[in-house]
C-alpha positions in Angstrom: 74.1 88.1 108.7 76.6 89.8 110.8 80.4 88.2 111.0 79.9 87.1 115.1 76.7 85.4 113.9 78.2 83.8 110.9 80.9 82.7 113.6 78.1 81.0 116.0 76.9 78.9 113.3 80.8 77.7 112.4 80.5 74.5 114.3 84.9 73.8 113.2 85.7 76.8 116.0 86.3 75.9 119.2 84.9 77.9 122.3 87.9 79.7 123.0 88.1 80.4 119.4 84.6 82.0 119.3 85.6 84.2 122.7 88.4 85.2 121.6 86.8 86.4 117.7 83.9 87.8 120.0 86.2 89.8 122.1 88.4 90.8 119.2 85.2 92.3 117.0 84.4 94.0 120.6 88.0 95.2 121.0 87.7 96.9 117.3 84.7 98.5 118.1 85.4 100.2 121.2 89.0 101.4 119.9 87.1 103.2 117.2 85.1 104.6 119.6 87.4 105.8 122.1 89.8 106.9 119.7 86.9 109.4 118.2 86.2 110.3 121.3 90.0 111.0 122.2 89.5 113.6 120.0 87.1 116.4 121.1 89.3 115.5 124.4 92.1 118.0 123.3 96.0 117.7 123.6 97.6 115.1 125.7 95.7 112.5 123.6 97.8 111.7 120.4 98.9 107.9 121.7 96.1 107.2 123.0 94.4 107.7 119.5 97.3 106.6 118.1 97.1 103.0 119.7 93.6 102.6 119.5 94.0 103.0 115.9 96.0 100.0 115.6 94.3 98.0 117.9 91.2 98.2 115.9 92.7 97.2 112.9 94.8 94.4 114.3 91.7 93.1 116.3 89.5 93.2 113.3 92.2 91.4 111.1 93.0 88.8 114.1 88.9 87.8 114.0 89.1 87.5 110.5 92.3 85.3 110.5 90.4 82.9 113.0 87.3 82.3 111.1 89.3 81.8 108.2 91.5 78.9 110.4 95.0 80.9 109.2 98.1 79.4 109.8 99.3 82.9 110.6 96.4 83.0 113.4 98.9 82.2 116.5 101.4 84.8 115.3 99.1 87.7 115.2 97.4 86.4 118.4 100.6 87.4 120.0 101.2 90.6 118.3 97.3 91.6 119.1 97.5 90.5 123.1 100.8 93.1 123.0 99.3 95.7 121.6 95.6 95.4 123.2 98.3 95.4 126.9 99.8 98.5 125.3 96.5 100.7 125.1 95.0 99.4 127.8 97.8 100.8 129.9 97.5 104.0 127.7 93.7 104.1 128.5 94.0 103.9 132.1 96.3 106.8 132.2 93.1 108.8 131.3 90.2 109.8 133.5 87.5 109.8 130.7 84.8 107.1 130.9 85.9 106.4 127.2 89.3 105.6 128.0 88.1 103.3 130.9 85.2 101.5 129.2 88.4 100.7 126.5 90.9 99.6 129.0 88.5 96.6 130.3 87.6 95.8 127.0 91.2 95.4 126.1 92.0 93.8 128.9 89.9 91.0 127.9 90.8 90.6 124.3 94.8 90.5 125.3 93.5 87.2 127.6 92.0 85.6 125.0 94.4 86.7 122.5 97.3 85.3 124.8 95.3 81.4 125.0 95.1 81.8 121.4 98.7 82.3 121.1 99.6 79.8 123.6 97.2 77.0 121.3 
């Protein structure tokens, strides 16, 4: 059983909570991806890589820290929100269909990450 399905059936989460886990695992998967990608793509690409990097780590870890109900959740809500903003804005500087597909997807995680913050 996958973690997002393990997550569905966790009837202590709230809504957001679940969105926000959802959009995290999503956030993590695309960063991997564009950040691959990023790579065939040549020079100029570094941060971009870079950033994705740590978004997919700190995404991943933020999803886990909620469906374990951390105390240390809210905290690294904020930090994720910041630096899912950071490579968004890093993706959009980029006219590759990778870069763009990422940038939405992190746009939506740093607004889910933000209400989780803000809980």
């Amino acid at each position: 059983m996958s973690l997002t399905e393990t997550i569905s059936r966790n009837d202590r989460l709230s809504d957001e909570q679940r969105d926000c886990i959802d959009n995290c695992l999503s956030a993590a998967e695309t960063c991997e991806w564009c950040a691959d990608a990023c790579i065939d793509e040549g020079e100029g690409m570094e941060e971009c890589i870079r950033l994705c990097r740590d978004v997919a780590d700190l995404t991943a870890l933020h999803a886990r820290f909620m469906a374990r109900d951390s105390d240390y959740s809210a905290d690294l809500a904020a930090t994720c929100a910041d630096a899912c903003e950071a490579c968004a804005d890093e993706c959009e500087q980029h006219d590759h269909d990778h870069c763009q597909v990422c940038a939405d997807v992190l746009r939506d995680c740093a607004e889910t990450c933000r209400e989780m913050a803000s809980a």
